[in-house]
VOROTOR-777298 format. One line per field, with one value per residue (C-alpha): residue number from 1; residue in one letter; x, y, z. Coordinates in steps of 0.25 Angstrom, whole numbers, plus 5000, padded with zeros to 4 digits. Layout:
<atoms>
k <- NUM  ... $
r <- a  ... $
x <- X  ... $
y <- Y  ... $
z <- Z  ... $
</atoms>
This chain:
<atoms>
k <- 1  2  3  4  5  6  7  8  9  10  11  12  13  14  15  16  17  18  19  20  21  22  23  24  25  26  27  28  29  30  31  32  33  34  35  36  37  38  39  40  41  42  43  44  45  46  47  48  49  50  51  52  53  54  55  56  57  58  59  60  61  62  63  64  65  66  67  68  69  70  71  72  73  74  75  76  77  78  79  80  81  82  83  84  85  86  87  88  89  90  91  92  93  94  95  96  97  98  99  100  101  102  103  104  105  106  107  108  109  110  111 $
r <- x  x  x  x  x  x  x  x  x  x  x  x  x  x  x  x  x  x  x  x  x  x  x  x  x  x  x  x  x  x  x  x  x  x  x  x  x  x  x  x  x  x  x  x  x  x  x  x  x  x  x  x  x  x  x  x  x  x  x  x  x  x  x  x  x  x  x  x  x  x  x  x  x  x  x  x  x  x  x  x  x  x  x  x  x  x  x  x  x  x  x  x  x  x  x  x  x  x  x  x  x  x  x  x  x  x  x  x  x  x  x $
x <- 4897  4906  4920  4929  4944  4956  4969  4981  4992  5007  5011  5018  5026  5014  5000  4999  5008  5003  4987  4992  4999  4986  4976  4986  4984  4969  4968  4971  4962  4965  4969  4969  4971  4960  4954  4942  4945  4937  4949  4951  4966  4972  4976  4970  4969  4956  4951  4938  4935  4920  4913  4924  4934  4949  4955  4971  4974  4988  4992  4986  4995  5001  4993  4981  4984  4975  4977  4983  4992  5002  5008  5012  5014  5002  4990  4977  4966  4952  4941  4926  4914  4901  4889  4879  4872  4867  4867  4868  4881  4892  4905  4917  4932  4940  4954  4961  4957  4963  4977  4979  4977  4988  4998  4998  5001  5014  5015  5009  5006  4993  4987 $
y <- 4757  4752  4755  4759  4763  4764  4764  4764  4755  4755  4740  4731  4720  4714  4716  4704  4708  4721  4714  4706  4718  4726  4715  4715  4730  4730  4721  4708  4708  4695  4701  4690  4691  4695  4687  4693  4701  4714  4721  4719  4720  4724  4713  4712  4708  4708  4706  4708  4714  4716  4721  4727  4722  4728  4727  4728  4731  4730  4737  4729  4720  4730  4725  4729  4741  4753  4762  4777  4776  4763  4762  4751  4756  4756  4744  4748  4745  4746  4744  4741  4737  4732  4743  4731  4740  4749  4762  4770  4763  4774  4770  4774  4776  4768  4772  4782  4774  4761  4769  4775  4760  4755  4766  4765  4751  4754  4742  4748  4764  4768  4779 $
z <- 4802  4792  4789  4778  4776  4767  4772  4764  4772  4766  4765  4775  4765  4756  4757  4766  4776  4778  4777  4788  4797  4795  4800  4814  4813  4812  4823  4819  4803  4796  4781  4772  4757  4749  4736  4734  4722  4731  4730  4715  4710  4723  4733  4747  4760  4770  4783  4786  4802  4809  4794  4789  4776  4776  4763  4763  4747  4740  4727  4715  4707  4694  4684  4691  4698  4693  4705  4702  4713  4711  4724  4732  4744  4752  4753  4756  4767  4764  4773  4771  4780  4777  4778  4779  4767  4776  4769  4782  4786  4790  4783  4792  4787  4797  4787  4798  4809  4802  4796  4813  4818  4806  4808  4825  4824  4814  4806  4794  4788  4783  4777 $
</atoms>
């Protein structure tokens, strides 16, 4: 089964800090700063856990924001796994499980 989510998390100081507070909260995930262009404009953090890629995503720099809504005050966590191209692979959304572990440890408020 592979796995999908999108979790909006508002920020603890920098990107960084809050990349490195969400790895503890998911049990210990390495986040490490993310130069692989995937994520385009907006900078990232990753950790990579049994199949799965979790993607902590800041607000783009102004010159290279085209979102609708502007706002700084929230990063987001994307999560994606590998189907093995198998076109009968269920694809399960993990988001509310992930945003009830975040808020019961209470160093960090997701949505």
């Amino acid at each position: 089964m592979a796995v999908t989510g999108n979790v909006l998390i508002r920020p603890l100081g920098g990107l960084a800090d809050t990349a490195s507070v969400l790895g503890q909260v998911l049990g210990g995930l390495r986040f490490e700063q993310d130069f692989s262009g995937k994520f385009e404009e907006f900078p990232a953090y990753t950790a990579e856990h049994d199949g799965v890629l979790y993607a902590l995503l800041g607000p783009p720099a102004p010159e290279h924001d085209f979102r609708d809504d502007k706002s700084n005050d929230f990063f987001q966590l994307l999560l994606e796994s590998e189907d093995d191209g198998d076109p009968d692979c269920e694809l399960s959304d993990i988001s509310d499980a992930l945003i009830l572990k975040i808020n019961a440890d209470g160093r960090l408020m997701s949505s």
